[in-house]
CHARMM internal coordinates of N, CA and C (Angstrom, degrees):
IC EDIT
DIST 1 N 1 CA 1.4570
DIST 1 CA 1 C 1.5291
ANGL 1 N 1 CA 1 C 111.22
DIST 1 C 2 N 1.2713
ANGL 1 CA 1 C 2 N 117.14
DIHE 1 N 1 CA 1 C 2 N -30.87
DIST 2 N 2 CA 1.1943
ANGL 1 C 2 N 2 CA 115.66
DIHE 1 CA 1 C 2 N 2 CA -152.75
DIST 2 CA 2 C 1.5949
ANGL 2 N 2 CA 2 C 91.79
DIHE 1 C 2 N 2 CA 2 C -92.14
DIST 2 C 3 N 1.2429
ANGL 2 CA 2 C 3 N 132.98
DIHE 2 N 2 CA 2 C 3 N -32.14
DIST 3 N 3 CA 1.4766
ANGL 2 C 3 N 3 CA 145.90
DIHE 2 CA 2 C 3 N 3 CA 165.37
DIST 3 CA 3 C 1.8524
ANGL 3 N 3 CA 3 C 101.32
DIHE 2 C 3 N 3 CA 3 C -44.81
DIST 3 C 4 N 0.7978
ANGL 3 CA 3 C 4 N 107.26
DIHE 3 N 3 CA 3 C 4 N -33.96
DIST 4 N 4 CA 1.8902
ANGL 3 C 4 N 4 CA 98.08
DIHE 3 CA 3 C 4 N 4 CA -163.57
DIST 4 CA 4 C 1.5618
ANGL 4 N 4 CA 4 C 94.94
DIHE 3 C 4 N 4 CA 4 C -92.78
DIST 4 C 5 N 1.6409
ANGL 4 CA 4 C 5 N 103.29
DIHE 4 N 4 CA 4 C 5 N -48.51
DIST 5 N 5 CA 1.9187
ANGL 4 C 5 N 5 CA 83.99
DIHE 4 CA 4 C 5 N 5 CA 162.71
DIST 5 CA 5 C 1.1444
ANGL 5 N 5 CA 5 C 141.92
DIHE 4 C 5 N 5 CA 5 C -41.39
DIST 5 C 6 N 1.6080
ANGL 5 CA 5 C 6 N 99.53
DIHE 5 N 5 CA 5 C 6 N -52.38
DIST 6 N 6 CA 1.5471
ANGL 5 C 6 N 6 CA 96.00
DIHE 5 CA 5 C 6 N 6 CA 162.63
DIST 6 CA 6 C 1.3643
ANGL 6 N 6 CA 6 C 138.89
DIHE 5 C 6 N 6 CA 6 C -50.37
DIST 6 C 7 N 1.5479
ANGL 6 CA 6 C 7 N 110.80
DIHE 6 N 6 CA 6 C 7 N -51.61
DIST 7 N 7 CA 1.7921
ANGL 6 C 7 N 7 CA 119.67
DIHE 6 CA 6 C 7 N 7 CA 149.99
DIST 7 CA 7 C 1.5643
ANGL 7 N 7 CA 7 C 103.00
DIHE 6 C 7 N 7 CA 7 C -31.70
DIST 7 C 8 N 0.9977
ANGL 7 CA 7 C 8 N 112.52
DIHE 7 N 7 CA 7 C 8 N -49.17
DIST 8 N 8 CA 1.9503
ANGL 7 C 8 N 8 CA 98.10
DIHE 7 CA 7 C 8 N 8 CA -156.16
DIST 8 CA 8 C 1.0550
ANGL 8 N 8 CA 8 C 105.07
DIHE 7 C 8 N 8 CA 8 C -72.72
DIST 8 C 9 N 1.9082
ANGL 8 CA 8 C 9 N 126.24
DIHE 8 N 8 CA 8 C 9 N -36.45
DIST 9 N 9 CA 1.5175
ANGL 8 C 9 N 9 CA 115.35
DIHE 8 CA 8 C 9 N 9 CA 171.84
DIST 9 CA 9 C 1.3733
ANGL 9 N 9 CA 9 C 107.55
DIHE 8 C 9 N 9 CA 9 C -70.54
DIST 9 C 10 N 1.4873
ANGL 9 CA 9 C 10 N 141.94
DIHE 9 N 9 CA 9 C 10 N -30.00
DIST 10 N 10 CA 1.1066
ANGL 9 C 10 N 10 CA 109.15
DIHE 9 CA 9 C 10 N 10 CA -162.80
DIST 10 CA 10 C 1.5594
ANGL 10 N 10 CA 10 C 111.13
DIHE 9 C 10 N 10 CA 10 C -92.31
DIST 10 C 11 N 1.4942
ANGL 10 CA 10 C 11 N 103.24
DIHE 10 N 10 CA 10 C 11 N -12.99
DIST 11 N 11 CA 1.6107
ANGL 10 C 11 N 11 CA 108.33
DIHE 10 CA 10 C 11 N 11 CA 166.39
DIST 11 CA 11 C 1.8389
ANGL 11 N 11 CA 11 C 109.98
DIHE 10 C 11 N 11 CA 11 C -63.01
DIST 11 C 12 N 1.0887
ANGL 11 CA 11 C 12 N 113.51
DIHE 11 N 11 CA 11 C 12 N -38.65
DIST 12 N 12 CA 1.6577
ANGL 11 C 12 N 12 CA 121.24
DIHE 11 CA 11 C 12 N 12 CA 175.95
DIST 12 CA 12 C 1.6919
ANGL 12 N 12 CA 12 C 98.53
DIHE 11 C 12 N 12 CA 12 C -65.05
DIST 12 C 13 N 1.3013
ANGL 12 CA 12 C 13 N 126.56
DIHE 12 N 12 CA 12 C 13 N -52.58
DIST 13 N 13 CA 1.1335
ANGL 12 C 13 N 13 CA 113.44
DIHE 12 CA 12 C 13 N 13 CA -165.42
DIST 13 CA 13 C 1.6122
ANGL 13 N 13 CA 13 C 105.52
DIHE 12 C 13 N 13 CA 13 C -77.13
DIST 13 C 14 N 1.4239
ANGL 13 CA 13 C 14 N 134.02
DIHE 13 N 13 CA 13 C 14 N -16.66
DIST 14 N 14 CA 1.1688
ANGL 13 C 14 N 14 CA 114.09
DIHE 13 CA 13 C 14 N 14 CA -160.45
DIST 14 CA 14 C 1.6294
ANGL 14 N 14 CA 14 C 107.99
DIHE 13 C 14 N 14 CA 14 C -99.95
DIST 14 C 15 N 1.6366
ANGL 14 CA 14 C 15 N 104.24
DIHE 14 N 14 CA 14 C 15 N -14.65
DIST 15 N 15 CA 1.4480
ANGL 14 C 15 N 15 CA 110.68
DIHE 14 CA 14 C 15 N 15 CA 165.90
DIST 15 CA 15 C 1.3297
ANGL 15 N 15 CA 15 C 123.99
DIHE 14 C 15 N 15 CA 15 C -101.32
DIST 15 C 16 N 1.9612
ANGL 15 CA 15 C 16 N 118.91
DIHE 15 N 15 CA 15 C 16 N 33.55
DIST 16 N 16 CA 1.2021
ANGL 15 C 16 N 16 CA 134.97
DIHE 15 CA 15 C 16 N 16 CA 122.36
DIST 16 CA 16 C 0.9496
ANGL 16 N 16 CA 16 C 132.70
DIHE 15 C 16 N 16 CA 16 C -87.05
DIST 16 C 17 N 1.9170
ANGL 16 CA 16 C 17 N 143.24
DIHE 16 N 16 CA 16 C 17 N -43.76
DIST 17 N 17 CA 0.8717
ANGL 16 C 17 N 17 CA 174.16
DIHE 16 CA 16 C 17 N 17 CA -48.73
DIST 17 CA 17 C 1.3919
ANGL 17 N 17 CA 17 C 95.80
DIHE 16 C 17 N 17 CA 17 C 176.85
DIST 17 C 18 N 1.5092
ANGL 17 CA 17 C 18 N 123.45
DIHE 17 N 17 CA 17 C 18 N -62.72
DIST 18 N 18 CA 1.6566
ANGL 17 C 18 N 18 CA 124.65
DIHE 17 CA 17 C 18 N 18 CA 175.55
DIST 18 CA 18 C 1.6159
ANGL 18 N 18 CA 18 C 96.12
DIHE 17 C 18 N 18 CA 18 C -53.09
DIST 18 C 19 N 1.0561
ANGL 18 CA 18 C 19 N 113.49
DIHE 18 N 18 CA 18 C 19 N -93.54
DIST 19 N 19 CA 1.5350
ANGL 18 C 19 N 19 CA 146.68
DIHE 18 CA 18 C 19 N 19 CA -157.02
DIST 19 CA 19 C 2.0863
ANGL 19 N 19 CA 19 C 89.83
DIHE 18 C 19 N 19 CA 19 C -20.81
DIST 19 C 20 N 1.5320
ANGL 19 CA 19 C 20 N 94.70
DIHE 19 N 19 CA 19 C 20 N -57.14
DIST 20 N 20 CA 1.5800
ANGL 19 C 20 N 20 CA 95.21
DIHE 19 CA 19 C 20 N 20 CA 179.33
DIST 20 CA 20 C 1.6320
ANGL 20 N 20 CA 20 C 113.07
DIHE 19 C 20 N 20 CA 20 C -86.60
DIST 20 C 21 N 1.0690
ANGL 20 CA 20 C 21 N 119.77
DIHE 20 N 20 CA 20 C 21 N 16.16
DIST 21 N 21 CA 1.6852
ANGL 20 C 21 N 21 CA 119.76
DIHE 20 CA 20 C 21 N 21 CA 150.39
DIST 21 CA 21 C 1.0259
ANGL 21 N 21 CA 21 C 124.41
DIHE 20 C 21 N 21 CA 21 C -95.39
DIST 21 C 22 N 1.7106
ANGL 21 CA 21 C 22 N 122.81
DIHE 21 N 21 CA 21 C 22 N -12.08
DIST 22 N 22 CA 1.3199
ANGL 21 C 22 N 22 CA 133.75
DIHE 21 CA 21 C 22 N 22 CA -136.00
DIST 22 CA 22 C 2.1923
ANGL 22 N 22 CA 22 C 73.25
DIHE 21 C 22 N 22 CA 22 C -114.57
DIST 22 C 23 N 0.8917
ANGL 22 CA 22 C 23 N 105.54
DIHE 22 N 22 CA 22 C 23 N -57.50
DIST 23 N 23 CA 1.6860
ANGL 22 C 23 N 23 CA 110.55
DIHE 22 CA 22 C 23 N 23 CA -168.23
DIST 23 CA 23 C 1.3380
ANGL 23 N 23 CA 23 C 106.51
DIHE 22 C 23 N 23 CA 23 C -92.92
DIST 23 C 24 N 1.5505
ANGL 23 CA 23 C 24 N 142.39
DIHE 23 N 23 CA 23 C 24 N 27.11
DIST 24 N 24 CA 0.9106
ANGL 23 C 24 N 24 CA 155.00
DIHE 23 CA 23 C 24 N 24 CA 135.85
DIST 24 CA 24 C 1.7388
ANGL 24 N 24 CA 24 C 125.85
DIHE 23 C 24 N 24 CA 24 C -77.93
DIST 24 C 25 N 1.2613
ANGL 24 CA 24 C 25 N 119.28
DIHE 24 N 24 CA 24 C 25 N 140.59
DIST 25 N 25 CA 1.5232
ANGL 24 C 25 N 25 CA 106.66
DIHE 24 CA 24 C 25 N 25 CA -170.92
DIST 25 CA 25 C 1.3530
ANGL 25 N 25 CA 25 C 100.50
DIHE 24 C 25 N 25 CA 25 C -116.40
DIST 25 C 26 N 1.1770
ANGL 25 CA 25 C 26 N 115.22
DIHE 25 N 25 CA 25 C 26 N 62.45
DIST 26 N 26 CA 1.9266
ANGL 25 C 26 N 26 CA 135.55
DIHE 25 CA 25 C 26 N 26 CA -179.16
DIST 26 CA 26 C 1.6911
ANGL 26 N 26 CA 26 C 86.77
DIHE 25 C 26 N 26 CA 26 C -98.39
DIST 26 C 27 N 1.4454
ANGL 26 CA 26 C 27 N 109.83
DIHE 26 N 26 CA 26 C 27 N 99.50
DIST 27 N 27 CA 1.5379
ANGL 26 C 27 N 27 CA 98.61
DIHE 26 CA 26 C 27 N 27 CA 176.21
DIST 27 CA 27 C 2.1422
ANGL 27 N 27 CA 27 C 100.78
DIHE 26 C 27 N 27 CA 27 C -112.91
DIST 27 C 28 N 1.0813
ANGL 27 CA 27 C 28 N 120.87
DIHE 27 N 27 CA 27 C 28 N 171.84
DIST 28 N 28 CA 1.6429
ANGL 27 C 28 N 28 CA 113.78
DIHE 27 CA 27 C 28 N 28 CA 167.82
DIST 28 CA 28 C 1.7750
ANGL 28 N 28 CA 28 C 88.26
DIHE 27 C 28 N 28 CA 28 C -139.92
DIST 28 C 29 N 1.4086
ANGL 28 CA 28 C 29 N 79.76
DIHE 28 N 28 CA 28 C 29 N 126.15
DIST 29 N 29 CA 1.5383
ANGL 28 C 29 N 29 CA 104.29
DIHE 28 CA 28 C 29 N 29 CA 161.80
DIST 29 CA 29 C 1.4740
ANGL 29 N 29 CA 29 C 132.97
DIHE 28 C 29 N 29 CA 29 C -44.01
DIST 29 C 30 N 1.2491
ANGL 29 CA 29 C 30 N 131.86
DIHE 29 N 29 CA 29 C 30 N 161.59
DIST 30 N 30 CA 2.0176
ANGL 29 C 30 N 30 CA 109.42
DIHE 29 CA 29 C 30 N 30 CA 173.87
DIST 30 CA 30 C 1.4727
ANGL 30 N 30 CA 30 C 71.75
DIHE 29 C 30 N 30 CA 30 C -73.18
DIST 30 C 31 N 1.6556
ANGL 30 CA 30 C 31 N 145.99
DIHE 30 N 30 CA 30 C 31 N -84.40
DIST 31 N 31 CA 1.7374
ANGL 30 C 31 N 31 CA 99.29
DIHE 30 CA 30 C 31 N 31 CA -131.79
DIST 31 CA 31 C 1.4361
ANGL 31 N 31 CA 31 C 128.47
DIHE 30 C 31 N 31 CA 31 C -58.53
DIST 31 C 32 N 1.1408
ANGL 31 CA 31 C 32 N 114.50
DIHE 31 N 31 CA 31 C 32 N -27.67
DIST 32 N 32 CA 1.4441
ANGL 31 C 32 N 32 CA 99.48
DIHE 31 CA 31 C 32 N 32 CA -174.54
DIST 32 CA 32 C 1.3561
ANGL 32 N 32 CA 32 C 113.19
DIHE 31 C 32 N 32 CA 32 C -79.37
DIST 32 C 33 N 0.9412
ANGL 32 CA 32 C 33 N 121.56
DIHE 32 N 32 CA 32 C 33 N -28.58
DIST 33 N 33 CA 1.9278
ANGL 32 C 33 N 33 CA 125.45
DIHE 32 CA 32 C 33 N 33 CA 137.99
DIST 33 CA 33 C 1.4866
ANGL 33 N 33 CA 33 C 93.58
DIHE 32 C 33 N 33 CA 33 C -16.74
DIST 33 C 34 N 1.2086
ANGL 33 CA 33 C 34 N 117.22
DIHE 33 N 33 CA 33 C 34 N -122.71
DIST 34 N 34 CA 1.3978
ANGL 33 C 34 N 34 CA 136.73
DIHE 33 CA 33 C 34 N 34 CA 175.40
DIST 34 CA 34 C 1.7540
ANGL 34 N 34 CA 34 C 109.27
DIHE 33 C 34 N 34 CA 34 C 1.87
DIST 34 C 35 N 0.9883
ANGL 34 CA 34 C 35 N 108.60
DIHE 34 N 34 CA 34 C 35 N -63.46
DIST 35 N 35 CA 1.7153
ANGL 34 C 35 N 35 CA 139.70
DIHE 34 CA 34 C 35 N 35 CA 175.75
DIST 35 CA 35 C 1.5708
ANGL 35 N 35 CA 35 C 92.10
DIHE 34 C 35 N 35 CA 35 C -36.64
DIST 35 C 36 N 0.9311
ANGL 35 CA 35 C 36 N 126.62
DIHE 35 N 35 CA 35 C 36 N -74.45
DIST 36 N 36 CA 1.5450
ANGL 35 C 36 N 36 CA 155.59
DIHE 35 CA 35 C 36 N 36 CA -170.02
DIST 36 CA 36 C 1.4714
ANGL 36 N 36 CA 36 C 116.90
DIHE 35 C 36 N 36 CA 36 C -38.39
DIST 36 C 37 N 2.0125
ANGL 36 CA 36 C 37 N 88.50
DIHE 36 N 36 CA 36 C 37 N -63.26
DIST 37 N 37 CA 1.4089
ANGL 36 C 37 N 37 CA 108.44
DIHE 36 CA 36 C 37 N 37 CA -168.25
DIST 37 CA 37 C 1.7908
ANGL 37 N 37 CA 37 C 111.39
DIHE 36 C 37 N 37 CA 37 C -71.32
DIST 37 C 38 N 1.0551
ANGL 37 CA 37 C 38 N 95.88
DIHE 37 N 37 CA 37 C 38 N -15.32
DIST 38 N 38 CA 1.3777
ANGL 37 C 38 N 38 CA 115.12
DIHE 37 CA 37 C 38 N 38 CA -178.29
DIST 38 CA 38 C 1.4280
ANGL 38 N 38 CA 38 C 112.18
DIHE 37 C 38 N 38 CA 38 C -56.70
DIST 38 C 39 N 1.4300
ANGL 38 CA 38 C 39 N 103.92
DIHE 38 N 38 CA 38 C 39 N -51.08
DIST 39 N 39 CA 1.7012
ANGL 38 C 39 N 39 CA 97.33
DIHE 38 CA 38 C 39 N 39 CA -179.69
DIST 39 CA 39 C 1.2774
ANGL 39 N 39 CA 39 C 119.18
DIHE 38 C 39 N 39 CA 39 C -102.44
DIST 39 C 40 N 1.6875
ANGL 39 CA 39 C 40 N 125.37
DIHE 39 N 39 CA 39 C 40 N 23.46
DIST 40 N 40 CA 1.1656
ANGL 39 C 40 N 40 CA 120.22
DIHE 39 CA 39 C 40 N 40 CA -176.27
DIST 40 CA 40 C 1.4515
ANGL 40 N 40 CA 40 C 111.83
DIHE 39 C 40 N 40 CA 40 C -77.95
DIST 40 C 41 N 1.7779
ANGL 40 CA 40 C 41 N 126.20
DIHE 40 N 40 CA 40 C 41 N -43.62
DIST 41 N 41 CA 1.3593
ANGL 40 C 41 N 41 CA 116.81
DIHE 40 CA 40 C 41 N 41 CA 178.12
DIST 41 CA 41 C 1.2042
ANGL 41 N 41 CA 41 C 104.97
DIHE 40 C 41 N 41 CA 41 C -65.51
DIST 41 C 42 N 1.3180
ANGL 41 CA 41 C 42 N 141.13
DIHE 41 N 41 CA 41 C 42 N -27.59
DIST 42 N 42 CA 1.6682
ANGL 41 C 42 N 42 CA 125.37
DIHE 41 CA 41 C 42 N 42 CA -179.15
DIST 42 CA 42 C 1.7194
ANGL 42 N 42 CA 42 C 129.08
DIHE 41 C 42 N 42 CA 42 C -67.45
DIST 42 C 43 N 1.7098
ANGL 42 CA 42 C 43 N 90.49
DIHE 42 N 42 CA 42 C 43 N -24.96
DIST 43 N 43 CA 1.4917
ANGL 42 C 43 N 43 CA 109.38
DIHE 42 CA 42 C 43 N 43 CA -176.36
DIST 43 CA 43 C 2.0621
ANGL 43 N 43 CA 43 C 102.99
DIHE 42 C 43 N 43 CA 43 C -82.20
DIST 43 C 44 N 1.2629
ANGL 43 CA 43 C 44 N 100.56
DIHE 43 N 43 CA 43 C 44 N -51.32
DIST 44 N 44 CA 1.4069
ANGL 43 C 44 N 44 CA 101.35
DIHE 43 CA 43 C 44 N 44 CA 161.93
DIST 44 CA 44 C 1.4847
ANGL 44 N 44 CA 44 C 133.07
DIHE 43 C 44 N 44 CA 44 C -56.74
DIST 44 C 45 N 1.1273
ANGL 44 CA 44 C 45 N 121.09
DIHE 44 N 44 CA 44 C 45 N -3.89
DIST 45 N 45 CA 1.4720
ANGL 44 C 45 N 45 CA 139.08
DIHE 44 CA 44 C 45 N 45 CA -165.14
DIST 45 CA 45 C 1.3395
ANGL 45 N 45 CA 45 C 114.68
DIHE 44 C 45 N 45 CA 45 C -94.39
DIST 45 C 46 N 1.9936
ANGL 45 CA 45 C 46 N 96.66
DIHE 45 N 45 CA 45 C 46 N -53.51
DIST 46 N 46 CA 1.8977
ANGL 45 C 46 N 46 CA 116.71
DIHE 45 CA 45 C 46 N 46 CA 171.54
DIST 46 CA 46 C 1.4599
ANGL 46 N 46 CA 46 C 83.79
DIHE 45 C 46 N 46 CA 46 C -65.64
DIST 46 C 47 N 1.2354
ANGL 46 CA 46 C 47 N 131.14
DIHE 46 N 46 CA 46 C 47 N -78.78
DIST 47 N 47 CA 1.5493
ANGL 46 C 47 N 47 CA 113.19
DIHE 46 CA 46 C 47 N 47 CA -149.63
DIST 47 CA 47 C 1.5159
ANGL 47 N 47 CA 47 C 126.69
DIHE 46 C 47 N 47 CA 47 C -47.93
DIST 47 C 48 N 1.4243
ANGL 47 CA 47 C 48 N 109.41
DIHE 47 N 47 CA 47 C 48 N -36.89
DIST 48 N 48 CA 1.3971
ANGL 47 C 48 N 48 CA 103.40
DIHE 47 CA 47 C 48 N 48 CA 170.08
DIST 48 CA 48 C 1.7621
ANGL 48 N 48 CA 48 C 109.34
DIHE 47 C 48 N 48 CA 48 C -47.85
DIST 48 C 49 N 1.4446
ANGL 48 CA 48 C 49 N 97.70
DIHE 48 N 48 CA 48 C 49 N -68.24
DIST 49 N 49 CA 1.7750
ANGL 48 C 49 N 49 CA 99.38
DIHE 48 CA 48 C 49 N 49 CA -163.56
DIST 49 CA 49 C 1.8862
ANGL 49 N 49 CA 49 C 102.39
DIHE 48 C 49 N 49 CA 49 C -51.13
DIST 49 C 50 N 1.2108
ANGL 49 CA 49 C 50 N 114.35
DIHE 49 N 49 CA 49 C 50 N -37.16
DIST 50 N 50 CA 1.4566
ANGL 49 C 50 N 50 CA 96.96
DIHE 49 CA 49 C 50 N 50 CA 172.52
DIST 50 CA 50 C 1.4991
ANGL 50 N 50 CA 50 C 134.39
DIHE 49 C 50 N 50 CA 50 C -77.79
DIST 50 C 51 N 1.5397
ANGL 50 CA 50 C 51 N 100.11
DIHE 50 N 50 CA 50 C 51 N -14.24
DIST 51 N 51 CA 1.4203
ANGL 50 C 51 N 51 CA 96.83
DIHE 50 CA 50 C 51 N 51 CA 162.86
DIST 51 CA 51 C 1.7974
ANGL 51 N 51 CA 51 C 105.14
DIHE 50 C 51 N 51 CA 51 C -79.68
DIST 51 C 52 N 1.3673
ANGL 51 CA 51 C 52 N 130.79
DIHE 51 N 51 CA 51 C 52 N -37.69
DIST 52 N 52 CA 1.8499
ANGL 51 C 52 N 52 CA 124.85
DIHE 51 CA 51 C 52 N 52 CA 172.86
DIST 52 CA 52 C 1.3926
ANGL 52 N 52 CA 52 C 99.17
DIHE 51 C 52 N 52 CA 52 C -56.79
DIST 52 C 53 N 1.4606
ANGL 52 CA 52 C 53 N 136.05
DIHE 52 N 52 CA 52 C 53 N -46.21
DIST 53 N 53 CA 1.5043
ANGL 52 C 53 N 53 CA 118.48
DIHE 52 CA 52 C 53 N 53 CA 178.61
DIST 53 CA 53 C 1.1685
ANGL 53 N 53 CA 53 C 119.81
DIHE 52 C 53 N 53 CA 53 C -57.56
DIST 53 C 54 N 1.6052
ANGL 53 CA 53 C 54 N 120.64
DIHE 53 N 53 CA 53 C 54 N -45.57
DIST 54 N 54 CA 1.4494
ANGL 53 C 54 N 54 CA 134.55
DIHE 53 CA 53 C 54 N 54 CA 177.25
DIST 54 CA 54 C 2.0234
ANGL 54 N 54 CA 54 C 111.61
DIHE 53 C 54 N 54 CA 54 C -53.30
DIST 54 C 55 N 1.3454
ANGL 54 CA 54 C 55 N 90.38
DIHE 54 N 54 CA 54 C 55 N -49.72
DIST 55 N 55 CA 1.7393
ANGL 54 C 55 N 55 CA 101.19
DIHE 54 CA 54 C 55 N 55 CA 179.65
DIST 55 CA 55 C 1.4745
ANGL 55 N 55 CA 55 C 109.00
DIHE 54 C 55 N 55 CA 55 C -61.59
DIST 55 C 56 N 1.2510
ANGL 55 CA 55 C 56 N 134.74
DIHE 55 N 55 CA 55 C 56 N -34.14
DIST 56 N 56 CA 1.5323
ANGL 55 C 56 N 56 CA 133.07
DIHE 55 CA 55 C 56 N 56 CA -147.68
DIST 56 CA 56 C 1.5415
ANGL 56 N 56 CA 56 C 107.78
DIHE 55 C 56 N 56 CA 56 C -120.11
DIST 56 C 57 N 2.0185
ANGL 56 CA 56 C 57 N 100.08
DIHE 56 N 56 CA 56 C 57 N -21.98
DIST 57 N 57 CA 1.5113
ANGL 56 C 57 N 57 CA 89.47
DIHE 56 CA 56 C 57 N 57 CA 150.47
DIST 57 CA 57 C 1.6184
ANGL 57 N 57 CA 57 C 119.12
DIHE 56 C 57 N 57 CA 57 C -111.38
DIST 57 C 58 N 0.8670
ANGL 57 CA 57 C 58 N 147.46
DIHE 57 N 57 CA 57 C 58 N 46.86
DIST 58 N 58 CA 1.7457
ANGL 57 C 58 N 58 CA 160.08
DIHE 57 CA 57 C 58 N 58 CA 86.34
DIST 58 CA 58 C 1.1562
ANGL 58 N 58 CA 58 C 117.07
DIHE 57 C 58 N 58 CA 58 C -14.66
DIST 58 C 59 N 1.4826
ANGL 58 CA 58 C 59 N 140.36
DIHE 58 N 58 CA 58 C 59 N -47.09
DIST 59 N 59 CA 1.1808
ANGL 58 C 59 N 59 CA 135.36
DIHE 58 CA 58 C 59 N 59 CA 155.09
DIST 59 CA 59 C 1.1654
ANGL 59 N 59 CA 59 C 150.83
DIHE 58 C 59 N 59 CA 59 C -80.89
END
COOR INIT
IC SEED 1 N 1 CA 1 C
IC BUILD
């Protein structure tokens, strides 16, 4: 049950969320694109190892 709630808010939130991105003029440039993309594998990288540090000292 508690799984389909979650679906239902994020189905509620994502068919507000478009509609007001879509008629908003919030645009990003390619650099800050670029800028951006730059630190996503590094930021994903710490989180893994801190979620394996977090997991392995829990037990």
């Amino acid at each position: 049950m508690t799984v389909l709630i979650i679906l239902g808010v994020l189905l509620v939130a994502l068919l507000v969320v478009v509609p007001l991105l879509e008629r908003s003029s919030f645009r990003i440039s390619a650099e800050q694109t670029s800028k951006m993309s730059r630190w996503i594998l590094p930021l994903l990288v710490v989180m893994v190892v801190v979620q394996l540090i977090m997991h392995f000292t829990s037990n």
